[in-house]
Wavefront OBJ file of the C-alpha trace (Angstrom):
o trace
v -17.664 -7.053 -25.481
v -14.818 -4.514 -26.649
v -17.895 -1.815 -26.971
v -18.476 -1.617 -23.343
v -22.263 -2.032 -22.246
v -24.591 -2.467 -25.044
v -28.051 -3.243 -25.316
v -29.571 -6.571 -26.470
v -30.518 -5.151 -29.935
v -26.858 -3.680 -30.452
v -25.319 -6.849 -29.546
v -28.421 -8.314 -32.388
v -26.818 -5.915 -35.460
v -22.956 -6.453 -34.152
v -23.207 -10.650 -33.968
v -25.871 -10.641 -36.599
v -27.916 -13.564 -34.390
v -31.646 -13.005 -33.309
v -32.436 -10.496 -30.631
v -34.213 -13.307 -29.089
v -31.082 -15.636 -29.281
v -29.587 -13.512 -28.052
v -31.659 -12.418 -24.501
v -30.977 -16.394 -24.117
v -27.546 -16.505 -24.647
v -27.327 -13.269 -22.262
v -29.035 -15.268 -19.388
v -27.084 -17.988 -19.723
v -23.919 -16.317 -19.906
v -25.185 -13.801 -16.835
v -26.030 -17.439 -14.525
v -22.230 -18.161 -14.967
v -21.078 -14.922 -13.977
v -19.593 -13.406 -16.975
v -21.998 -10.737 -18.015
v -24.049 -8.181 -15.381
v -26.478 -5.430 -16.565
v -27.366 -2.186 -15.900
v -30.001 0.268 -16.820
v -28.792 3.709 -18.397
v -31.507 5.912 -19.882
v -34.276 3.236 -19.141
v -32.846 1.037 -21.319
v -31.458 -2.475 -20.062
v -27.825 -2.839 -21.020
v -24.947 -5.894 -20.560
v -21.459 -5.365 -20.116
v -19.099 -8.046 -19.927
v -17.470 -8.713 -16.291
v -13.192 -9.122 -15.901
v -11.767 -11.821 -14.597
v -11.262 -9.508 -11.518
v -14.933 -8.590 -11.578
v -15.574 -12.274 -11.544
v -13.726 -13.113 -9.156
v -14.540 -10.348 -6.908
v -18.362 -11.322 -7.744
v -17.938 -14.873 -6.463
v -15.906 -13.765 -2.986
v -18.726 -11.673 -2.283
v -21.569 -14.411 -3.174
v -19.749 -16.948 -1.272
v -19.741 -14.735 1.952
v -23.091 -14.006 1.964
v -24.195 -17.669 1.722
v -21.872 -18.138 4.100
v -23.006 -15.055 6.422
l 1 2 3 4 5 6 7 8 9 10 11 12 13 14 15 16 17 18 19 20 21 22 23 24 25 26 27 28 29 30 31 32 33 34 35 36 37 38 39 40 41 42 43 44 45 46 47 48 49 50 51 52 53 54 55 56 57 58 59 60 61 62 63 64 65 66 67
């Protein structure tokens, strides 16, 4: 996602696949950690995480299933 966050229905007109493809294809890529969300003017958005992010993202889960 060059764009930075975008919502479902952007990412729908930029890919040209299904809004409702793509909500699936958003969970599944968000369950391996490569896409987060976040809510800007009530409106659900996804962003794509960096490698860094990632990484920084599994650290953090691992300590507090560790904790």
């Amino acid at each position: 996602m060059k764009e930075g966050s975008l919502t479902a229905l952007q990412l729908s007109k930029k890919s040209a696949i299904d809004r409702t493809t793509i909500y699936d294809i958003l969970e599944r890529m968000m369950n391996k950690g490569f896409v987060t969300t976040l809510i800007k003017n009530n409106t659900k958005n996804f962003s794509a995480l960096t490698p860094e992010d990632r990484k920084s993202t599994r650290l953090n889960s691992s300590h507090q299933i560790i904790s």
